[in-house]
N, CA and C atoms as an extended XYZ file, in Angstrom:
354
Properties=species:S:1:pos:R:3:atomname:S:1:resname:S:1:resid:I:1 pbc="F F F"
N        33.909      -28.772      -16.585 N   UNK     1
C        34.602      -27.511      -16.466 CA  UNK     1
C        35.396      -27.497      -15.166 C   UNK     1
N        36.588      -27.010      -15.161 N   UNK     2
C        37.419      -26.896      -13.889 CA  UNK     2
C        37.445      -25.635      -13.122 C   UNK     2
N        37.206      -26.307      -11.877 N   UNK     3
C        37.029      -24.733      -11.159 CA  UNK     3
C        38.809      -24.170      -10.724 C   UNK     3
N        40.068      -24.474      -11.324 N   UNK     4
C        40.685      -23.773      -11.199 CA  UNK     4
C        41.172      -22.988      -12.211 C   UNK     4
N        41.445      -21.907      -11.938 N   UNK     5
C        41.782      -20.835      -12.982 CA  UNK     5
C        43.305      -20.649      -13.291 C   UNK     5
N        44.016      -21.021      -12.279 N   UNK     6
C        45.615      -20.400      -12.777 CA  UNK     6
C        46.174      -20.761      -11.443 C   UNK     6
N        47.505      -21.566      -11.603 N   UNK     7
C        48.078      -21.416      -10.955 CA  UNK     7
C        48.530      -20.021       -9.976 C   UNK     7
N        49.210      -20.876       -8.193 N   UNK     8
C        49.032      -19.414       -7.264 CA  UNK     8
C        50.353      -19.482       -7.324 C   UNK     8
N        51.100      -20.132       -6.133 N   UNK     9
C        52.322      -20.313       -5.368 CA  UNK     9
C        52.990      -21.729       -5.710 C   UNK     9
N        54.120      -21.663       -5.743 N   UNK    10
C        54.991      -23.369       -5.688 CA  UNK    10
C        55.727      -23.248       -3.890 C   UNK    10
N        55.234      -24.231       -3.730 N   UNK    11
C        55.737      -23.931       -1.883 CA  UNK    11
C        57.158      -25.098       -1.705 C   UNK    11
N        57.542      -24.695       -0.857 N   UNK    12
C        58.814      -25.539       -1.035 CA  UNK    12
C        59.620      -25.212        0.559 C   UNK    12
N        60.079      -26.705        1.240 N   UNK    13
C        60.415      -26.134        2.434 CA  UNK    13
C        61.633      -25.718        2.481 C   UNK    13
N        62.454      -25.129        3.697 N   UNK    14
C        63.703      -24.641        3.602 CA  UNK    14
C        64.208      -24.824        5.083 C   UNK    14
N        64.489      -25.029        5.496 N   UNK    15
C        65.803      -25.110        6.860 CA  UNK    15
C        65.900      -24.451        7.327 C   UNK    15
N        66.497      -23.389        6.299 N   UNK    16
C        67.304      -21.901        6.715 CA  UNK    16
C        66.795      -21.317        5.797 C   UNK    16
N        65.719      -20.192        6.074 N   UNK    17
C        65.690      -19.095        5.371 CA  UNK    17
C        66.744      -18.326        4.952 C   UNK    17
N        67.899      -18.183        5.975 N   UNK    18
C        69.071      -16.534        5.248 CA  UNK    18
C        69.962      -17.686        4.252 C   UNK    18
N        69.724      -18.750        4.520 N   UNK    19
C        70.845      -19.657        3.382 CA  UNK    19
C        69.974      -19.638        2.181 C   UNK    19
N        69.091      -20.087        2.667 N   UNK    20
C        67.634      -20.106        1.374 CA  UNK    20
C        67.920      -18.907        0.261 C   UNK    20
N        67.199      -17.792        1.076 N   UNK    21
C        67.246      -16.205        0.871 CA  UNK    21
C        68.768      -16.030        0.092 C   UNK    21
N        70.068      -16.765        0.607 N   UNK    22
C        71.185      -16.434       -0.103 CA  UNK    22
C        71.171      -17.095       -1.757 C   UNK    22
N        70.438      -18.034       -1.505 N   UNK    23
C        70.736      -19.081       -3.046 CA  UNK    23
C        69.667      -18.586       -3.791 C   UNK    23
N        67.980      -18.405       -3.671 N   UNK    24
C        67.098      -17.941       -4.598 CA  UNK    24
C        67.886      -16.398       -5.095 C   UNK    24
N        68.455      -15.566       -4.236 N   UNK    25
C        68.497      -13.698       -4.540 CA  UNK    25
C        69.763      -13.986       -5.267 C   UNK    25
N        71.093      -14.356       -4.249 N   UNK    26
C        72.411      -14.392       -5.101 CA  UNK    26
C        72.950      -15.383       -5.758 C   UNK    26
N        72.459      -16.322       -6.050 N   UNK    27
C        73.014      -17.535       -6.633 CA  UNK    27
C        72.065      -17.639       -8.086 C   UNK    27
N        71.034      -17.745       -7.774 N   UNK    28
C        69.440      -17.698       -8.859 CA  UNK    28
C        68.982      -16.277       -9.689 C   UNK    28
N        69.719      -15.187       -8.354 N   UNK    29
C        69.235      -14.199       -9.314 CA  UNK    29
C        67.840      -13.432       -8.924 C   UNK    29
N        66.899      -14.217       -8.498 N   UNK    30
C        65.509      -14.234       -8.057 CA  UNK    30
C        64.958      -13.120       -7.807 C   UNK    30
N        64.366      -12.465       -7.291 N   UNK    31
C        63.580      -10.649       -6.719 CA  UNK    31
C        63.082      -11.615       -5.621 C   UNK    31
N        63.130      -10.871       -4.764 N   UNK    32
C        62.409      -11.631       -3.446 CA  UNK    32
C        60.646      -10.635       -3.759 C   UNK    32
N        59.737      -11.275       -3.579 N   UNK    33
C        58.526      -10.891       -4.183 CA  UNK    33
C        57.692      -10.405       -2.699 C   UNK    33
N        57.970      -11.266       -1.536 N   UNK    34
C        57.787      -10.747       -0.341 CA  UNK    34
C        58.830      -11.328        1.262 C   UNK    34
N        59.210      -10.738        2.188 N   UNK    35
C        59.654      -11.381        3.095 CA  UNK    35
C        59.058      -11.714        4.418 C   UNK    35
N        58.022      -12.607        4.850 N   UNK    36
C        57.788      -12.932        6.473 CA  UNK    36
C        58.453      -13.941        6.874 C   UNK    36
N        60.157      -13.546        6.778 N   UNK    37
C        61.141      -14.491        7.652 CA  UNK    37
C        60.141      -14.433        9.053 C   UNK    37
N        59.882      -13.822        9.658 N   UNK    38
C        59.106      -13.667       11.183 CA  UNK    38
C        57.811      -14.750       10.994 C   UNK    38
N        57.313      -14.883       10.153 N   UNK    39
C        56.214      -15.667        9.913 CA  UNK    39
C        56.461      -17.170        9.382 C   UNK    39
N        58.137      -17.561        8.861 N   UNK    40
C        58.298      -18.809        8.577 CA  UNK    40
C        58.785      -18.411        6.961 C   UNK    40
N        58.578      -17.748        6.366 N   UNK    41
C        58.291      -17.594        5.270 CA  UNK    41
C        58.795      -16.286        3.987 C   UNK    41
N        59.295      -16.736        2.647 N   UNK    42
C        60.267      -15.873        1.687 CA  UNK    42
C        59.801      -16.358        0.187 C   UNK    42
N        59.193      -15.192       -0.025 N   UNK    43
C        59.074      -15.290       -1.614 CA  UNK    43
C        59.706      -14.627       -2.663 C   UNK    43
N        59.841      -15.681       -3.567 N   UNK    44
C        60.651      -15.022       -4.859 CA  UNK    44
C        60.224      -14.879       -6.493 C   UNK    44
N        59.908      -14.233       -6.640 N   UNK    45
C        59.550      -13.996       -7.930 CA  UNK    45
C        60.024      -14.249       -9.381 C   UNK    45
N        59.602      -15.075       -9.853 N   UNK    46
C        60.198      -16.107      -11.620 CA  UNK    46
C        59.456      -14.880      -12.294 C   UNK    46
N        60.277      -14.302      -12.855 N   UNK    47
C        60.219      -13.264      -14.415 CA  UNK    47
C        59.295      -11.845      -13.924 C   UNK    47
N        58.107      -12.341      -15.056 N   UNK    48
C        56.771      -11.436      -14.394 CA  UNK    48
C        55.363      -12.177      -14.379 C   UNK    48
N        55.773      -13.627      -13.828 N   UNK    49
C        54.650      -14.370      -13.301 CA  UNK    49
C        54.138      -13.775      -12.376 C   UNK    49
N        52.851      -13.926      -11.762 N   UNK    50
C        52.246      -13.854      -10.379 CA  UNK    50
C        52.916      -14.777       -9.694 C   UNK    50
N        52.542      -16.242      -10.060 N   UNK    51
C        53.015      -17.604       -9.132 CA  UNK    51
C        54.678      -17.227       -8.286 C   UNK    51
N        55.165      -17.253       -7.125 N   UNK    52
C        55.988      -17.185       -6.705 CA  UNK    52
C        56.428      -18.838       -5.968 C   UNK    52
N        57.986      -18.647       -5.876 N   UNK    53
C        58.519      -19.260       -5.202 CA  UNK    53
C        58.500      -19.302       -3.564 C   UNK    53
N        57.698      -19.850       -3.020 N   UNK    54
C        57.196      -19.390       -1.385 CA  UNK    54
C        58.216      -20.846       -0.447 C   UNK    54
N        59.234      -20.346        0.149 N   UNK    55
C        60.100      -21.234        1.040 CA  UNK    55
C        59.577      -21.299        2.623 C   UNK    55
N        59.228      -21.619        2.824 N   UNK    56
C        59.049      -21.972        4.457 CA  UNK    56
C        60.236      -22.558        5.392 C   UNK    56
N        60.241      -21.994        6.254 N   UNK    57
C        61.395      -22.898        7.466 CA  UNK    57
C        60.411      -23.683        8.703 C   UNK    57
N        58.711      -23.672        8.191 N   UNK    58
C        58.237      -24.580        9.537 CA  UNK    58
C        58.000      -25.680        9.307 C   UNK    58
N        58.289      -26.203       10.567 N   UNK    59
C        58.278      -27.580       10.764 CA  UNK    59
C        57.233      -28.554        9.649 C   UNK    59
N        56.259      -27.689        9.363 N   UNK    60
C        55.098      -28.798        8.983 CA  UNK    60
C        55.194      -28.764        6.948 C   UNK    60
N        55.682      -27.564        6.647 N   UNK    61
C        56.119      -27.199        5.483 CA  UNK    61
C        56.568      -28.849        4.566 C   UNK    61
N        56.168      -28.645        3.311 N   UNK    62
C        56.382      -29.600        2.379 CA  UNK    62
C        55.925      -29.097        0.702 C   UNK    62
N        56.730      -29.856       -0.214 N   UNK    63
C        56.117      -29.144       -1.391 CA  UNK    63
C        54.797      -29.141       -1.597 C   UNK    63
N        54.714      -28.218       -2.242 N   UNK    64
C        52.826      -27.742       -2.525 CA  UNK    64
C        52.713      -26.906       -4.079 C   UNK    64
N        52.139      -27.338       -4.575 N   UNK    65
C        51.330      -26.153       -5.515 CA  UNK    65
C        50.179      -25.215       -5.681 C   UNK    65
N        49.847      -24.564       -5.067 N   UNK    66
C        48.645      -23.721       -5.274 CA  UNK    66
C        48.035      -23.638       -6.032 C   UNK    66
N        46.674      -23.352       -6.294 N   UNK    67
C        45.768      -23.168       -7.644 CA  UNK    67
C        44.942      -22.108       -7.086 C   UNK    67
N        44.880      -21.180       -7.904 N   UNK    68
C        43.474      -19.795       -7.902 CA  UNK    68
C        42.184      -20.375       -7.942 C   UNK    68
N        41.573      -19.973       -7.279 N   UNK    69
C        39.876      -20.477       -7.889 CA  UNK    69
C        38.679      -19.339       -7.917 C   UNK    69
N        37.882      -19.106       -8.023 N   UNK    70
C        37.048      -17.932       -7.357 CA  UNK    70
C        36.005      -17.491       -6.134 C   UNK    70
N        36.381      -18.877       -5.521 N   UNK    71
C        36.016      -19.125       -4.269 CA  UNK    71
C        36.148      -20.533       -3.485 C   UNK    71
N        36.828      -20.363       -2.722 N   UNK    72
C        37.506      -21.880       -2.159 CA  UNK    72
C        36.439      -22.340       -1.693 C   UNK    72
N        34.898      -21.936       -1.064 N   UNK    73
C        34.359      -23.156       -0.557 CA  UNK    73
C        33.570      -23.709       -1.704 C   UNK    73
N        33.386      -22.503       -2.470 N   UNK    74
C        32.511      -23.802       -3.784 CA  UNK    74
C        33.377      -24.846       -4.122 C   UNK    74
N        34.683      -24.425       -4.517 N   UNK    75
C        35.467      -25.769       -5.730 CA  UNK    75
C        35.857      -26.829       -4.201 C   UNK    75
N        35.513      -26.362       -2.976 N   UNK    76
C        36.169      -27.397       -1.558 CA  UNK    76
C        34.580      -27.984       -1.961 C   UNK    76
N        33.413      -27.435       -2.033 N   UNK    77
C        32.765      -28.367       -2.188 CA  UNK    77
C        32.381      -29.059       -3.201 C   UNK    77
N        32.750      -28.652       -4.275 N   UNK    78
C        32.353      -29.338       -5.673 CA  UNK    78
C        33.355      -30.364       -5.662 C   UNK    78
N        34.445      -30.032       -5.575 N   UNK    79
C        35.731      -31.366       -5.198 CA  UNK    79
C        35.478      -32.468       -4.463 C   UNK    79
N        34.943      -31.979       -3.420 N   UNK    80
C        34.277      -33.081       -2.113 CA  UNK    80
C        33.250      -33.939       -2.996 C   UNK    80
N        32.761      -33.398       -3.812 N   UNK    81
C        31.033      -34.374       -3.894 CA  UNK    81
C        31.983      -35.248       -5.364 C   UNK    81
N        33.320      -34.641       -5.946 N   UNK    82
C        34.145      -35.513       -7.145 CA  UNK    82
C        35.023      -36.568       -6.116 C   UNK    82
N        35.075      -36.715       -4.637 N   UNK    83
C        35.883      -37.266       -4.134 CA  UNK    83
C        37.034      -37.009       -3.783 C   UNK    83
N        37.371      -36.024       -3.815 N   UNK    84
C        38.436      -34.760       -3.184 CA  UNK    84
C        38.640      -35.328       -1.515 C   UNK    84
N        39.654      -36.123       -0.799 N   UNK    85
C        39.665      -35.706        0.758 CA  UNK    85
C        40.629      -34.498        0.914 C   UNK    85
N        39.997      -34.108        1.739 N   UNK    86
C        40.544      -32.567        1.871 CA  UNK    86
C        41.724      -32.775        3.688 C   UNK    86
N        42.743      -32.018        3.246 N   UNK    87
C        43.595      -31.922        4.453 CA  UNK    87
C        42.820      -31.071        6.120 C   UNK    87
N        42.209      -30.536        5.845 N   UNK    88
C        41.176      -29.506        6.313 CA  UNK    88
C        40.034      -28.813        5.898 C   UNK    88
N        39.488      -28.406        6.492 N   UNK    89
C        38.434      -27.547        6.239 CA  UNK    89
C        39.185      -26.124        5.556 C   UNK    89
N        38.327      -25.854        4.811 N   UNK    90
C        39.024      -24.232        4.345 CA  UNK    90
C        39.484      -23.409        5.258 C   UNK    90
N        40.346      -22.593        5.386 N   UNK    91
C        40.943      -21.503        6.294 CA  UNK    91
C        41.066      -20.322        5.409 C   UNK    91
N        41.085      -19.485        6.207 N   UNK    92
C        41.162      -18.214        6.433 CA  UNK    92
C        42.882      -17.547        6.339 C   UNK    92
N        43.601      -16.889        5.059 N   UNK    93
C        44.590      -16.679        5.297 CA  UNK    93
C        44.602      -14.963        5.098 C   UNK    93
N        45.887      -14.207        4.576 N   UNK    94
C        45.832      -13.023        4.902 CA  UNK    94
C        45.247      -12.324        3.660 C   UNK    94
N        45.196      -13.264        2.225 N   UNK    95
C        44.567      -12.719        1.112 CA  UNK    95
C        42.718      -13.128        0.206 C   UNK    95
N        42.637      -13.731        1.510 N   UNK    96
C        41.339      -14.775        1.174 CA  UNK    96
C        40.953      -15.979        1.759 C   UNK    96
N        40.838      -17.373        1.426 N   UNK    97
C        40.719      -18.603        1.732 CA  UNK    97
C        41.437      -19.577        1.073 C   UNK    97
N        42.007      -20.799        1.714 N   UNK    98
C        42.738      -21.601        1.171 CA  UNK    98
C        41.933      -23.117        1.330 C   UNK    98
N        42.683      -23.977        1.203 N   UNK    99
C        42.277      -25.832        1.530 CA  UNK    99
C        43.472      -26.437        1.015 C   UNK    99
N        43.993      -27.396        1.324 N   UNK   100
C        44.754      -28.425        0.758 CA  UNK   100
C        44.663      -29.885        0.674 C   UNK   100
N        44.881      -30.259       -0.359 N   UNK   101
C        44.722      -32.004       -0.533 CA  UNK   101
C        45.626      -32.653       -1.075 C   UNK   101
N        45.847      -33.784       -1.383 N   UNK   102
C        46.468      -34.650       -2.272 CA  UNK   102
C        46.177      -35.006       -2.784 C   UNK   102
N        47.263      -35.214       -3.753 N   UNK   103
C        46.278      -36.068       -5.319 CA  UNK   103
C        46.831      -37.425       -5.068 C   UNK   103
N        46.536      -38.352       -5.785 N   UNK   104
C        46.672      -40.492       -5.475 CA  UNK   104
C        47.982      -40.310       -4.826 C   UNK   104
N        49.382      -39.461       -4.802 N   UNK   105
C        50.367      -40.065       -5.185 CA  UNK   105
C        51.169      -39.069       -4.346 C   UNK   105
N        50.059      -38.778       -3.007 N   UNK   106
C        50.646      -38.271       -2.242 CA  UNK   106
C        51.346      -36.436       -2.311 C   UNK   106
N        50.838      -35.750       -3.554 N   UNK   107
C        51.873      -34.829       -4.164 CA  UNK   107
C        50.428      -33.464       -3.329 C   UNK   107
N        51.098      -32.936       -2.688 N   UNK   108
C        50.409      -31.732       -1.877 CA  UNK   108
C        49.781      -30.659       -2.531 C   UNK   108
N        48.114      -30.341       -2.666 N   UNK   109
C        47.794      -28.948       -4.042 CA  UNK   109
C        47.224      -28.502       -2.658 C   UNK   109
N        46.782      -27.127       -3.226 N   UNK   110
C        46.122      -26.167       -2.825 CA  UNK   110
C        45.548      -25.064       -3.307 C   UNK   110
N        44.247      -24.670       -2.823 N   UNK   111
C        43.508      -23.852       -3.719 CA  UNK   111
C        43.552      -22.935       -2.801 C   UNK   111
N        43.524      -21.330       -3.486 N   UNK   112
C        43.504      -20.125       -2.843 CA  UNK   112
C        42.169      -19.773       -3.939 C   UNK   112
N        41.975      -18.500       -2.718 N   UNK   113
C        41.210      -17.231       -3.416 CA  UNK   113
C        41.550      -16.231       -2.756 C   UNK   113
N        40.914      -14.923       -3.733 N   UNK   114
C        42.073      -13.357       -3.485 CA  UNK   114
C        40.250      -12.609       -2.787 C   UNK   114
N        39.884      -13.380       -2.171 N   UNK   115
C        38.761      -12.860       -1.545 CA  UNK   115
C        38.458      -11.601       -0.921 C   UNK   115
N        39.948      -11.466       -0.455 N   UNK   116
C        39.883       -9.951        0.681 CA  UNK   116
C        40.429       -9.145       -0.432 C   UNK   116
N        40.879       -9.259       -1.039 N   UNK   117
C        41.273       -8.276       -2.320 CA  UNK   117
C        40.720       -7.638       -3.421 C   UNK   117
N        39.450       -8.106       -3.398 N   UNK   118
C        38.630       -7.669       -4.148 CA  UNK   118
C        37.656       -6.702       -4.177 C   UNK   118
């Protein structure tokens, strides 16, 4: 059984947020879903998914996919004992807990939970 439930976020870096911000809103069309230009960061919203388009302008930013789970340290540790290396230890973000890893081929995931939201 898989401990992820649904895709979260598609992360994706950006340069320039207001160029960014110009091509997802006026070029794409997009809803911006949230804005912390101040924080690095611009989301845009595909249809009436949850999953958003999340652009970053920091330095360390790279593509990512997110995954929901119902608690990041169980599936950080159930992953770990399947052989999961993990980028970090779980953290603490503004809607719950996160972790990130790679899969063989170098391609960046990440698991959230909506911990504080509940």
């Amino acid at each position: 059984m898989s401990v992820i439930n649904n895709y979260d976020n598609f992360f994706l870096p950006a340069g320039d947020l207001e160029e960014a911000k110009d091509f997802y809103r006026n070029k794409l069309g997009l809803e911006t879903k949230f804005d912390f230009s101040d924080k690095g960061m611009t989301a845009f919203k595909v249809g009436d998914n949850e999953p958003a388009i999340i652009l970053s302008n920091l330095p360390q930013a790279k593509p990512a996919i997110w995954f929901t789970v119902n608690n990041v340290q169980e599936a950080y540790d159930a992953l770990k004992q399947k052989g999961i290396t993990f980028l970090s230890e779980p953290f603490e973000i503004m809607t719950g807990w996160a972790v990130e890893f790679n899969d063989p081929f170098g391609n960046k995931l990440g698991l959230t939970d909506y911990s504080k939201t509940k």
